[in-house]
N, C-alpha and C positions, 0 to 999 in steps of 0.2 A: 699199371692200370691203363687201360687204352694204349696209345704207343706215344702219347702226348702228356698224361699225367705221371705225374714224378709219386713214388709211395716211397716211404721210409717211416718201419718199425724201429722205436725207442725202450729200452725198458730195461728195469731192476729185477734181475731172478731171484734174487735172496728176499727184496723187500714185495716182490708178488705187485709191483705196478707199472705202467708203461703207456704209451703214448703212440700215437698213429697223425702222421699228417700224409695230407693229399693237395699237390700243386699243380692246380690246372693252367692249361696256359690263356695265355690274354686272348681276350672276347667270349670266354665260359659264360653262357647263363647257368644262374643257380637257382634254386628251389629249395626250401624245407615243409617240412610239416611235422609237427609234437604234436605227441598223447600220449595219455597217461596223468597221471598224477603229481607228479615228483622229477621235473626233467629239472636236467642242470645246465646251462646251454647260457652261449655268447652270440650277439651279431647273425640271429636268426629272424628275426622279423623283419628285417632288412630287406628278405632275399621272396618275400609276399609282391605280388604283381604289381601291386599298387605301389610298390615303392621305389628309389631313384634307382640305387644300383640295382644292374641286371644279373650280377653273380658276385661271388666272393672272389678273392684273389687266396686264398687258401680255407680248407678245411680241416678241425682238428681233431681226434678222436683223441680223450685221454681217460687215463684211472685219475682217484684220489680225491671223488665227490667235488665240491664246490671250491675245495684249494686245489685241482687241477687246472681250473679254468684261468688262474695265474698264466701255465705253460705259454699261453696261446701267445705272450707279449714277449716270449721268445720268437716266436714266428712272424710276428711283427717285425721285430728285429733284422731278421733275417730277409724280411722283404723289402723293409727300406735299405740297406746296404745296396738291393741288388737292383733300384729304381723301379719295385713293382709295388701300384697302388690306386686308391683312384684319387681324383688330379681335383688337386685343388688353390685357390690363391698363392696361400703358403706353404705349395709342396703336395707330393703324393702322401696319402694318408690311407695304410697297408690294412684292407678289411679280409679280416681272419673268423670265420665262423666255427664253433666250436661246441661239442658236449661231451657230458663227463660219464661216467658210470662211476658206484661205490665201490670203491673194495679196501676200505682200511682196513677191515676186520679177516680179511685171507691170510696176509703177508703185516708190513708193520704198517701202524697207523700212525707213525711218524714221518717216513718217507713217501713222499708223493712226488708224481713230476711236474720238471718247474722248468722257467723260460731258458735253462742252459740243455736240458733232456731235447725238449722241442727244438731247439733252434741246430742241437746239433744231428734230428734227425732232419732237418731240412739241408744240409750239409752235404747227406748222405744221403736224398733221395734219388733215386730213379724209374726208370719205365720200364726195369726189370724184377722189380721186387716181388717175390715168390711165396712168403713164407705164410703160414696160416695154424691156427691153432693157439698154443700158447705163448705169444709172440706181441710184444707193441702193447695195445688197449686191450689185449686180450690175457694178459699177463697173469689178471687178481680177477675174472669174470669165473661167477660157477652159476648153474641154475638150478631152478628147483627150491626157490628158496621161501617157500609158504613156511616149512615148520624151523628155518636159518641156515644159518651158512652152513653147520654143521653138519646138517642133513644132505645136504645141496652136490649136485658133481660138478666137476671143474666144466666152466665155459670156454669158449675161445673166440677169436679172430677166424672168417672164411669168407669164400670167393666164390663166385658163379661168374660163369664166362659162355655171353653166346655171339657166333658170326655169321654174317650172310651176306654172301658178298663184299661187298665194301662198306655195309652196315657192323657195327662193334655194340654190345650192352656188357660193362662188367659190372658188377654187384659184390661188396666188402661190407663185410657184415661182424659185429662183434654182441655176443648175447649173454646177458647177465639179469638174465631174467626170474622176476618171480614164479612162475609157470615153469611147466616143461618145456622141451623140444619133441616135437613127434615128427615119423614119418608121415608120408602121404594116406599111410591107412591109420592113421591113429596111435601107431606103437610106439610107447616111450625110447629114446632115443638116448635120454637124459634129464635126471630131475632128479623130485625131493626121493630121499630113499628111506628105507626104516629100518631096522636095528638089525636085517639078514641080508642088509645091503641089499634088496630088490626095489625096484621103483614101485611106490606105494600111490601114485595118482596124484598129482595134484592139485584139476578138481574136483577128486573125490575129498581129499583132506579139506578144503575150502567150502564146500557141503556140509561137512561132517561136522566140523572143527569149530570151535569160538575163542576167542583171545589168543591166537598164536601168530598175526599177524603184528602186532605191538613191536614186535623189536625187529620186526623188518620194514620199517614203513620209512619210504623215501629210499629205499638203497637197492633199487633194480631198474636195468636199464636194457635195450634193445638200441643199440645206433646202426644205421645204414648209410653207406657211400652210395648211391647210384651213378653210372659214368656213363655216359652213351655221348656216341658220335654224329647222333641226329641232331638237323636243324630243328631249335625249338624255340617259341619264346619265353616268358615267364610264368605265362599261363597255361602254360602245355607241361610245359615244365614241372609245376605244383601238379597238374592231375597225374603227371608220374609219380609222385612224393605221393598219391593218396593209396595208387596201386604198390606203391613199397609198406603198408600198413598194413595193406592187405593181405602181402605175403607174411609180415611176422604174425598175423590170425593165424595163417594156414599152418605155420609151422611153431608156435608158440601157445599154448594155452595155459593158463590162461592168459591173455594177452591184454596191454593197454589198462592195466588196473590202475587203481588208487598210488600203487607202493612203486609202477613202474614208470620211468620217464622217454618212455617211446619215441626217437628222434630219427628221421629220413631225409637226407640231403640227394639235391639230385644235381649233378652237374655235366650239363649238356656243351661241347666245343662246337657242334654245329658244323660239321667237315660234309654230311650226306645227308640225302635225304630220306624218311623214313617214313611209313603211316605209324598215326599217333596210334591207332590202337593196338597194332601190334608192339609197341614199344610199353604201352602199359599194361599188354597180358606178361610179356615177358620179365616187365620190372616185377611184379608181383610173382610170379615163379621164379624166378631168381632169386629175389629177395627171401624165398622162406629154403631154397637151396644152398643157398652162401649159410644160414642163420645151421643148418642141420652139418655143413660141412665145418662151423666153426666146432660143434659139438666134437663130429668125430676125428678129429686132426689134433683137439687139447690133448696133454699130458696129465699124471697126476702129479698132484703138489697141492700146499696150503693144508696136508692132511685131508686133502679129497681126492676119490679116486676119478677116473674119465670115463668115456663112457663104452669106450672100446674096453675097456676090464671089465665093465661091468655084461656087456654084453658077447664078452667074446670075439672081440676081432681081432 
């Protein structure tokens, strides 16, 4: 990611869950912003204008609902070893931010990742990692999941990558969303489907429907990496986080519900200079182009199909 952030995808194929860290190097400002209902999320508030630290010293993407959020003290781990933290009387003290998406109910609800998965994908990261779809936090993600999992196609992990000049914005996006994924005209991409395996709407089911949100509630998730090489500070930085929410509208609906936990990190190194606004029409396109690339790059597994089967590609 950038040619400065380290990625490395973790993850269980048989048990359907997996983990994504992002290691930015020293002086990153960070940003987040949550919505939705249901987020599961570590050492996020931190990273609000108003507060001390200016960025994380890593970012974590994992499966496994609120016992993933364990993983991250792997990455901990793994950054006190290597003298990276912020600095205090008694030593650096390694801040990891982090959120989770559900998916015990894909793969097994016993195996979830934990701080030996994370810390030995921080081992193995680098500034080449390529892979997308069902891979890392994308492992156990499906969408579409108004009428459950059942119904739902497999999610994934995706990328958007733009340059100009010696300007960089990539965007890492992993979608486990209650909603669908649509393209830029509206056309389902991937979601909930109905019993001739065609995609059935789903806000038209959310219209139509009453009680069938009950046993999805709390277990859907949209996360976003933002990476840009512009100088920013932490307030610039947040209104990027706000235009990454806005690309999961564009490319998810329904979007930010009750059941979903909507989380956008932004991590800026600050190497070039850029106009902010062009940096925040782009985080918002991007961001709903990583979220529709994670769709069509998954495989099928967990007994759902993807969304290239479904659609023919």
């Amino acid at each position: 990611m950038l040619d400065t952030i380290k990625v490395c995808h973790a993850d269980d194929a048989e048990a359907l869950t997996g983990c994504t860290v992002f290691l930015p190097p020293a002086g990153t400002v960070g940003a987040c912003e949550v919505r939705g209902g249901a987020p599961g999320t570590r050492e996020t508030d931190l990273l609000k204008p108003t507060f001390t630290v200016e960025g994380p010293n890593a970012v974590l993407l994992s499966g496994g609902s609120a016992f993933g959020l364990g993983a991250a003290n792997g990455v901990v781990r793994y950054l006190e070893e290597n003298g990276i933290g912020f600095p205090t009387p008694a030593g650096i003290v390694p801040i990891v931010s982090a959120a989770v998406i559900y998916d015990l109910d894909l793969g097994s609800s016993e195996v979830r990742p934990d701080p030996e998965m994370a810390y030995d994908a921080c081992l193995q990261a680098s500034v080449d990692e390529q892979r997308q779809g069902s891979v890392g936090v994308g492992m156990g993600a499906s969408v579409g999941n108004v009428a459950g999992r059942g119904r739902s196609t497999r999610g994934g992990f995706g990328f958007y990558r733009f340059q100009a000049d010696e300007f960089k914005i990539e965007i890492a996006a992993v979608v486990n969303s209650f909603g669908d994924v649509v393209d830029d005209a509206g056309r389902v991409l991937a979601g909930v489907r109905n019993e001739r395996d065609e995609y059935a709407g789903a806000e038209k089911l959310v219209c139509q429907s009453t009680g069938f949100a009950t046993a999805c509630q709390g277990t859907n998730t949209t996360l976003v990496v933002i990476a840009t090489n512009a100088r920013m500070d932490c307030a610039s930085a947040s209104r990027v986080a706000l235009q990454g929410h806005n690309g999961i509208a564009r490319a998810t609906r329904p979007s930010h519900t009750r059941y979903d936990g909507d989380t956008v990190f932004v991590l800026a190194t600050g190497e070039v200079e850029a106009a902010q606004d062009a940096v925040e029409v782009l985080a918002a396109m991007g961001t709903a182009e990583a979220v529709r690339s994670g769709v069509l790059h998954a495989e099928p597994g967990g007994g759902l199909p993807c969304a290239r089967d479904i659609l023919g590609l």
